[in-house]
Structure formats: C-alpha cells, structure tokens
N, C-alpha and C positions, 0 to 999 in steps of 0.2 A: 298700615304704616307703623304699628306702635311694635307690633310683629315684627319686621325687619328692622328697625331701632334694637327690638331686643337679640335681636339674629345678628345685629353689624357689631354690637356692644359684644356677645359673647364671643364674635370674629377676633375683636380687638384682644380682649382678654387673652385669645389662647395664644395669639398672636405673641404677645410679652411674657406669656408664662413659657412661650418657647424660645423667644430671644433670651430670657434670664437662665434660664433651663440650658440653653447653650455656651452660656458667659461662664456657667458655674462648673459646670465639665471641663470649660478650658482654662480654666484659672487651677484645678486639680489636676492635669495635667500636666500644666505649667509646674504645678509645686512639684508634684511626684518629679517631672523631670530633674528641676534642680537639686533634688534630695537624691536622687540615683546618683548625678555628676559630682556631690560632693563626697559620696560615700566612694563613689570608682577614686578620686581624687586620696584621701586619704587610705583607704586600700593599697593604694598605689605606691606613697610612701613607703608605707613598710615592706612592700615587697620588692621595689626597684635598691634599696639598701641591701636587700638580700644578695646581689646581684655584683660581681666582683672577681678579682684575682682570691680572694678569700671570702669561699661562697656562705652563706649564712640561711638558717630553713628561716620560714615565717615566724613560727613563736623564738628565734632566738634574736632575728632582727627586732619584734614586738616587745620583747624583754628588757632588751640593751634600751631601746626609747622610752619606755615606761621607768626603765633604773634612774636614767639622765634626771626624766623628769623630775624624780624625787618617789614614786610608785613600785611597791614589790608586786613583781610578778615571777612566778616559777621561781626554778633555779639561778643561782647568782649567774650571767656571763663570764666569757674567757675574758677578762680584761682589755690582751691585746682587741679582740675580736670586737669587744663594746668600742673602744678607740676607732676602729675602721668606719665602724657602723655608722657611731652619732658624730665624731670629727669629720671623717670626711666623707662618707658617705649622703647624710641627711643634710649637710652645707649644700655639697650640689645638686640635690634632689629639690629644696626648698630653693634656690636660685634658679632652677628650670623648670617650679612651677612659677614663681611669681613673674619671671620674666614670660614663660607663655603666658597665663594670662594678662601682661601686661600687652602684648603682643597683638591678644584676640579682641581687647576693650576698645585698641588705639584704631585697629584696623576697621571693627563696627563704627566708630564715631566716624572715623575719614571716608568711611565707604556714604554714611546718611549726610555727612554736610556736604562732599561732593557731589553726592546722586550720582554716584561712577562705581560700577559694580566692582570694578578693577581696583581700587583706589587703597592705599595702603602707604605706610610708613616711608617707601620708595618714592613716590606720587609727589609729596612738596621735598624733595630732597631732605627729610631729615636723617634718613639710614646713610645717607651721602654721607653728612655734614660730620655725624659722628666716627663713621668710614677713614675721612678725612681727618678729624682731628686725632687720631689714635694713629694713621702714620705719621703724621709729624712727630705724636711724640717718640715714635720708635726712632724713626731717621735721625732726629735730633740728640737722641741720646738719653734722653726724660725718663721714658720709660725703664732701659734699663738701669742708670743710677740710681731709682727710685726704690726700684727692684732689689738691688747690692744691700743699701739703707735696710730692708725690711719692709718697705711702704709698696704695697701690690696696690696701692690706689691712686697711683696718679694717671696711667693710662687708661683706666675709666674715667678721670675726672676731666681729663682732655678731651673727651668723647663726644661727652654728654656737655660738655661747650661747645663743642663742634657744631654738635645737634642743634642746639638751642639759636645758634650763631649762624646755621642755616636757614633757619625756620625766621627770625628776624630781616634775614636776607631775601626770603621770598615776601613775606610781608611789606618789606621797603620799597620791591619791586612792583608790589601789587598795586603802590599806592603811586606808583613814579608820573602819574597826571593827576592827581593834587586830591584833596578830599581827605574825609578823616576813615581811621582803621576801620571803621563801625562799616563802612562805605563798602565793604569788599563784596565782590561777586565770584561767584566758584571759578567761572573760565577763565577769569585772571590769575586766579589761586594758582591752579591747573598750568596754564601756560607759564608762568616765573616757577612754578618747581620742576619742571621738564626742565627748562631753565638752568634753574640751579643744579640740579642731578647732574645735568650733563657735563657743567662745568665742573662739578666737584670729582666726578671720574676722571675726567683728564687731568686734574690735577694730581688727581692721586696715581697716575698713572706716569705723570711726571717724577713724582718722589721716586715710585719703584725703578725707574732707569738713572736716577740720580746717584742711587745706593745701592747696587746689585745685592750687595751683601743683606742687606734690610729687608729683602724682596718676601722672601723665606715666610718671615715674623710677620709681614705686613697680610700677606696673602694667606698665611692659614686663619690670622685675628679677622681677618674679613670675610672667611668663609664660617665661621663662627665656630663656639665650641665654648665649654664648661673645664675643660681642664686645665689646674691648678686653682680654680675658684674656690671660694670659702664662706665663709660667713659674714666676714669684713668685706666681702663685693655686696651682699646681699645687704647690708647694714648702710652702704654706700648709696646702694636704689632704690631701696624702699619708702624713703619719704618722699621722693619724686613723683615715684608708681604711684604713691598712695592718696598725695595730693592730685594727679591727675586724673586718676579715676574718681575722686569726688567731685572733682570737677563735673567729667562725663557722664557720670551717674544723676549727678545735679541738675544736668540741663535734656534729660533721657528721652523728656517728654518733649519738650522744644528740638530735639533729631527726628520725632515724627513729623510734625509739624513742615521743618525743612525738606523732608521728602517727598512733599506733598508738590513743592516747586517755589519760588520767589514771590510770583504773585497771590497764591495761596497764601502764602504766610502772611502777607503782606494783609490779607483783606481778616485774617482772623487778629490782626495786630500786633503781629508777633517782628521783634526788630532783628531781620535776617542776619544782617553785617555783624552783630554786635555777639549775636545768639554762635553764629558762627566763629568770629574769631575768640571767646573763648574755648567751644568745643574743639576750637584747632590749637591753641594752647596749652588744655589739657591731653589732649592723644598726643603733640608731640613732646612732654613732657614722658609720657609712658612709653614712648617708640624711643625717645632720648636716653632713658635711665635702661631700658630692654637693650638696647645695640651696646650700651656703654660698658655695660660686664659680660655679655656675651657675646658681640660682636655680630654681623648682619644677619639674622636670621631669616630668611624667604621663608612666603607661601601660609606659616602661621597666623598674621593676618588677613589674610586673602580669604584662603579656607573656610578657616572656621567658623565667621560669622554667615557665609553662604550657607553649610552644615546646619549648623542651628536655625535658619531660617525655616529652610526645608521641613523643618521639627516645629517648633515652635511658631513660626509666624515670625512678622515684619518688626510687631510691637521692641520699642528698644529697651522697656522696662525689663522685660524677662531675655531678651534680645543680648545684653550687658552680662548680665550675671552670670546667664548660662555661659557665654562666649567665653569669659572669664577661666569657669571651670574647663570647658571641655578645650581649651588652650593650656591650661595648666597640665592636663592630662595629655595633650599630643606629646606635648615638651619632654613631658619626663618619662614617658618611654621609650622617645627618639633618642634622647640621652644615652636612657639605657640600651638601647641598640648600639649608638655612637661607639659608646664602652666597653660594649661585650663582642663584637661581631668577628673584629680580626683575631689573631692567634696571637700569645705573647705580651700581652699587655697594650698592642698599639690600638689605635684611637682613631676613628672619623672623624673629623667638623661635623656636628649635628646640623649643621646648614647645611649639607650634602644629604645625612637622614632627611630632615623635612623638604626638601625639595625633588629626594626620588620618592616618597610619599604622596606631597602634596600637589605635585605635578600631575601625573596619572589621571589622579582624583578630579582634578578642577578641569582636566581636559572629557571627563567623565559626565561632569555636572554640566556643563556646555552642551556638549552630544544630547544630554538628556534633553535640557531645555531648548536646543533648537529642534529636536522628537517633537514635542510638545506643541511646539510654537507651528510646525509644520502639520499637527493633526486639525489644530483648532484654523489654520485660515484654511485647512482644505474642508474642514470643516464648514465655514464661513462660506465660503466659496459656494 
C-alpha cells in the first residue's frame, strides 16, 4: 500500500511538472509570436512609405523617419522626398494600421460575445450605421462644404455617429419587451442587427437614387480606401480606438467565459448581460472610429481573429493583442497594393484588396475545417 501511495504520488508529480512544462512553452510561444507580429508591423512601416509615384529604398525611407523624429541617421534626405515620406506617406500607413487593428480587436470581441464565428462589425449593423451617416453627409452637402472650409473632418464625424446611433438602435430593439440593458441575450442582439443592416442599406440605397450625382462619392467611401487621409483623420480615431480596446482588453477574460455559453457563465457568476453589452460598446466604438476614416472595410474582422486562433488558441488574452497586430499588418499592405497595383497613379478601394484576399482565404479555412470535422466523425463512426 505504502508503495503505491508512493507510485500514485510520484504519478501526480510528473503529471504537473508536465501540465506546467506545457503552460510555459505556450506562454513562450505566445510571447515569441507577438514579438514577430510587432517587429513585421513596424518593419512594415518603413518599407510601405518606400512604396509610391516617388519610390524611396529602405534606409532612405528609415532616414526621413528618424530625421522627423528628431534622430540623425545617414545622410541628410532630399527634402522634397522626406515631405512625401513622413507627410504623407507615414499619415496613411499609421491610419491603416490603427484602423486594421481596430478592425481585428472589434471583430474577436463580436465573434466571443456572439459565439458566431461569422460575426463582425456587419452583424449589429454598425458598418451600416456609419455607411449611412457619411451619405447623408455627402448628399446633404456637409461633407463637401466642410471640405471647401479646410475641415476634412466632418464626414468622419458623421460616420461614427451614424455608428454609434446604429448600435443604440439595435440595443433599443433588443430591449423592445421591457427589462433592463444588462438583460440582453445574443439572439436578440443577432436578430435587431440583421434588423438594422438591412434597413440601413436600403436607406442608403434610397439616398444613392435620390442624388445620381452623389452616387459616385457615396459608393467608392463605402467601398473604402485611405486616399486623401492624414493625420487629422487619424487624430480624429484614435481616442475612440483607444478607449474601445481598453474596454475589450478589460473584459478579455470575461470573452472566455462567455464562450463557454450563458449558463456556464452563469454558474461561474459571471453577469452575461452586463459583461456583454459593454464588450459590445467597446468593438462598436472600434468598428465606429475604423469605418468612420476609412470607410467599410470587409473581411478584416472576420479573418483575422480565425488566423490567429489557428496559431495561438482560443484564449482572448493573446487572442486581442495578436489580432490587433496582425490586422494592422493586413491593412497596411492591402493599402499598399491598393496604391501601387494600377498604372498612373490610380488607386483601388482597399476594401476591394481585403475582400479579394480575404475571401479566398476564409473560403479556405471552411474547406479545411469541414476536412477535419468530416475525418473525426468518420472517425467516431
């Protein structure tokens, strides 16, 4: 007896030194990864500024941003050429990374409070809402007098009320048989933002027969894109982004939780309603300030956080951060495809890039996993 006491004891032992043994390789992992995506992410900077009607090598685009900074490196740049670089080059670079990442953060939170694989900034109409409020202000005139003025910021600001003004919309509806906010359950969520989407496209579809003329403007800002953006859009989103992701980040560990299911949550004490509508406050705060400077972006949220799972696991602690990066990194090469691909200076909507990317791909990852799912029940079987 006292033999097998010591035989179950040393069982137990090896047993933890290889659950811990295994916790600590994937936590090194996890770091190396996010250390790779931060290093491709800045990398990336410098070389997507390289990239133009006035091409620039790596140490001269490195140069020109180090100068900015305040930091000698090398030879002085051609002035003009520093202009290109850090005005307007490193504006748009720096506005389609924080927008994808805003993108990939919104899309992980909506995908874990819905428990809907599909589930994205589209899903409670907030890409709708901001959709919507940026034709009115074309049609109305807002945007371009704003424009005349100097003020490139009022058809963002329209947007991202729009957003916000959707997202309130679905929420009102969720609640339209009495109970408080806290109260909300996904499939209501779910069916008022189908809901709302649908009405907000027809509306918007309204506008564009209303004002042939407006059709133009309204239709390429909703297929998205970065040109004419600067720094003042980016100065515009960023407190939104920033507050929403701490939001997200905040409650990281409560998206586990809720993906475990309602009554789960429920029995570990976790208050679902509440846990929920602010993780859906903050992604559509992020999906709101993201559509609002660059207009609808597909597939970025969708993607990415599937991508990263694959890699990383479920967990939404490493789950966020990564997502974060390697959205920041789609963005800004789809940009720079967007920018460089036609002859002449013209230009794609990068929502045309990420969607003939990000299509393919997620019709890819499907395939796989139903491979998968079809080996294990014949498996079962």
């Amino acid at each position: 007896m006292a033999a097998e006491a010591r035989t179950g004891g040393r069982g137990k032992d090896a047993n933890t030194g290889v659950l811990v043994s295994s916790r600590r390789r994937s936590i090194r992992s996890a770091v190396f990864g996010l250390a790779l995506l931060a290093f491709a992410v800045l990398a990336s900077i410098v070389l997507a500024c390289c990239v133009g009607s006035f091409p620039a090598t790596p140490g001269q685009a490195l140069g020109a941003l180090l100068q900015a900074a305040g930091f000698a490196y090398g030879a002085p740049v051609d002035p003009s050429l520093a202009v290109v670089i850090v005005d307007i080059r490193l504006a748009r670079v720096v506005l389609a990374g924080i927008t994808g990442a805003a993108l990939a953060i919104a899309g992980a939170a909506f995908q874990g409070v819905l428990r809907n694989p599909l589930a994205d900034a589209f899903t409670l109409g907030v890409s709708g809402g901001a959709a919507f409020g940026a034709s009115l202000a074309i049609l109305s005139g807002l945007a371009g007098a704003a424009a005349l003025s100097g003020d490139d910021r009022a058809l963002p600001a329209c947007a991202l009320a729009g957003a916000l003004a959707a997202l309130g919309l679905v929420l009102g509806l969720s609640r339209a048989g009495g109970g408080p906010l806290s109260s909300l359950r996904r499939e209501t969520l779910v069916l008022a933002g189908i809901v709302v989407s649908t009405f907000l496209s027809a509306l918007i579809s309204l506008l564009k027969s209303l004002d042939e003329e407006s059709v133009s403007s309204i239709v390429f800002w909703i297929m998205g894109s970065f040109q004419g953006r600067g720094f003042e859009h980016a100065q515009l989103a960023w407190p939104y982004m920033l507050l929403g992701a701490l939001l997200v980040f905040w409650r990281a560990g409560e998206l586990d939780v809720l993906s475990l299911g309602e009554t789960q949550a429920r029995m570990l004490g976790l208050d679902a309603g509440r846990s929920r509508l602010w993780l859906l406050f903050g992604a559509s705060l992020l999906s709101g300030a993201a559509v609002a400077v660059s207009g609808v972006i597909g597939f970025v949220g969708l993607v990415v956080p599937h991508l990263v799972r694959l890699v990383l696991g479920a967990g939404h602690r490493r789950l966020l951060p990564a997502s974060a990066l390697l959205g920041a990194l789609l963005l800004i090469w789809s940009d720079v495809l967007a920018r460089s691909v036609l002859p002449g200076g013209a230009e794609l909507p990068v929502g045309v890039v990420t969607a003939l990317v990000g299509g393919p791909f997620f019709c890819l990852l499907l395939a796989r996993r139903g491979l998968a799912s079809g080996k294990n029940g014949g498996g079962r079987a």
